[in-house]
C-alpha positions in Angstrom: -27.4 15.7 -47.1 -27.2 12.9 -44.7 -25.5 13.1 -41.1 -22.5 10.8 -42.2 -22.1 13.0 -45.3 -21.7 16.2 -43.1 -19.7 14.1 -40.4 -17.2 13.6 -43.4 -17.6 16.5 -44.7 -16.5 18.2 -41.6 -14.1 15.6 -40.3 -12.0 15.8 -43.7 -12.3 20.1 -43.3 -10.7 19.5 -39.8 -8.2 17.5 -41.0 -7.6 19.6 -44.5 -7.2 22.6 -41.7 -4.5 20.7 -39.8 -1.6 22.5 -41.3 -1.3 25.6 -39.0 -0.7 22.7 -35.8 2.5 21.4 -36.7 4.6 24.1 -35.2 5.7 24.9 -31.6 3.7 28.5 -31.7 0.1 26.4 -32.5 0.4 22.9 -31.6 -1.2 23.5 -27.9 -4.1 25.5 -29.1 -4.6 22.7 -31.4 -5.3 19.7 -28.8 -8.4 19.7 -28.7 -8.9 19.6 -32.8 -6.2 17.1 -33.0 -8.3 14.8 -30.2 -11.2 14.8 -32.0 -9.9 14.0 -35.4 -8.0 11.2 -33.9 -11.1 10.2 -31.8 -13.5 10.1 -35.2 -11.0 8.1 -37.2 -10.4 5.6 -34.5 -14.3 5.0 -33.9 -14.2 4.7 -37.8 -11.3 3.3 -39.8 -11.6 3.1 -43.1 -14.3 5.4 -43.5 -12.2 8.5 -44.6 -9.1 8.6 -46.2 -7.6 11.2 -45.1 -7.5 9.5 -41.2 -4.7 7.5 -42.8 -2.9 10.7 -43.2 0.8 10.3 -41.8 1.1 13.7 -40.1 -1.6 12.6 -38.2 1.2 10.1 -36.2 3.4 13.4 -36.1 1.6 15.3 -33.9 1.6 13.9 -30.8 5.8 14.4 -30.4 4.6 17.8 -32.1 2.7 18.5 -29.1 5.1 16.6 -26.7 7.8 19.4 -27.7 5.5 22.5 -27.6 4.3 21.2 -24.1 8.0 20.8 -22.5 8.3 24.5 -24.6 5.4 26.2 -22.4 6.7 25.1 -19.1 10.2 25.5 -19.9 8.7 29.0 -21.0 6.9 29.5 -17.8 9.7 28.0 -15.5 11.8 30.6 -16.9 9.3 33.6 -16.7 8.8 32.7 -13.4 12.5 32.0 -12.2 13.3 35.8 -13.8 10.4 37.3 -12.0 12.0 35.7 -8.4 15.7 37.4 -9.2 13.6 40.9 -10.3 12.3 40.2 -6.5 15.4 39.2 -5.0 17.0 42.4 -6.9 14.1 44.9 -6.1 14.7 43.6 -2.2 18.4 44.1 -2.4 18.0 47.9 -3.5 16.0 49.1 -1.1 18.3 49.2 1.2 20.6 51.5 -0.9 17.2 53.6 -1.4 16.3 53.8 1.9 19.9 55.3 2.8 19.7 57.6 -0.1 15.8 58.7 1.4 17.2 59.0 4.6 20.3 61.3 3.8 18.2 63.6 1.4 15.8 63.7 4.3 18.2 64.7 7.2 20.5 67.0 4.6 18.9 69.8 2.8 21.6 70.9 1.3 22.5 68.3 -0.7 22.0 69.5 -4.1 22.0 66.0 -5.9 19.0 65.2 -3.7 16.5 66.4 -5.7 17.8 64.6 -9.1 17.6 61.6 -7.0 14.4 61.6 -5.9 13.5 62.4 -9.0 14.7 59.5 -10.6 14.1 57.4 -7.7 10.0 58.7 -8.4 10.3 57.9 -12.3 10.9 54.2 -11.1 7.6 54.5 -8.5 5.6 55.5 -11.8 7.2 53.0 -14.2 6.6 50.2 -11.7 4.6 51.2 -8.7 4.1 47.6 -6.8 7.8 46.6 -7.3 9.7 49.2 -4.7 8.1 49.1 -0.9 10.0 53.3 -1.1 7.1 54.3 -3.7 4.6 53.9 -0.7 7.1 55.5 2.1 5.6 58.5 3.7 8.9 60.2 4.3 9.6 59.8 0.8 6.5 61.0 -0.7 6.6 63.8 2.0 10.0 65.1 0.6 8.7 65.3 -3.3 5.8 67.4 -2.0 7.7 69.7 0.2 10.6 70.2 -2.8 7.5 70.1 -4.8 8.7 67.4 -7.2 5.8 65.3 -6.5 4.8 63.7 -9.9 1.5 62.0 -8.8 0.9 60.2 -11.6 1.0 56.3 -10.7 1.7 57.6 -6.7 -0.1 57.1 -3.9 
């Protein structure tokens, strides 16, 4: 078989494999497939058929939209993660009071039940509350020995 049979061959195999681009989900992971199929049938018109193939023009708005998708995507992802911040940095000083009052009372009973919880949310996310590291706070689970260590320092 000669090189410009197995060019073809594999060209038209691209392009016969187009179909999973022309959605959203795919169309960015396809770029680089899409640039070389358009690439060979620029250098060669005429040569295969299937370079006249309409959906061929589709893609590039295809990929247009999936593009403006991803960032939009990311923009969003990334404007949530600042509030979850903003949030996390807003609570601690609600934490911080309740650390401080279960430290200076001991004979708060709900004390324990909220340190408790306050732990669960140290192990569930351990970098998002400055409290999880707080000596004072850790020192209070060991002494009412309710120190899960699990995800703790």
């Amino acid at each position: 078989m000669t090189s410009i049979v197995q060019w073809k061959n594999a060209l038209q195999l691209a392009i016969n494999g187009m179909d999973k681009c022309y959605n959203i989900e795919s169309a960015i992971s396809c770029k680089s497939l899409f640039s070389t199929i358009i690439s060979n049938c620029n250098s060669h018109p005429n040569e295969l058929l299937a370079c006249n193939d309409s959906r061929l023009a589709q893609y590039p708005l295809i990929l247009k939209n999936a593009t403006e998708a991803q960032i939009k995507a990311q923009k969003e992802s990334q404007e949530f993660e600042q509030k979850m911040l903003e949030a996390h940095k807003k609570a601690e000083v609600p934490i911080n009071a309740i650390i401080d009052r279960c430290i200076n009372t001991n004979s708060d009973t709900s004390c324990d039940g909220q340190m408790r919880a306050l732990q669960d949310y140290c192990v569930a996310t351990p970098s998002s509350y400055k409290y999880c590291n707080d000596n004072r706070f850790l020192g209070y689970l060991r002494q009412h020995n309710i120190l899960n260590t699990t995800g703790l320092p």
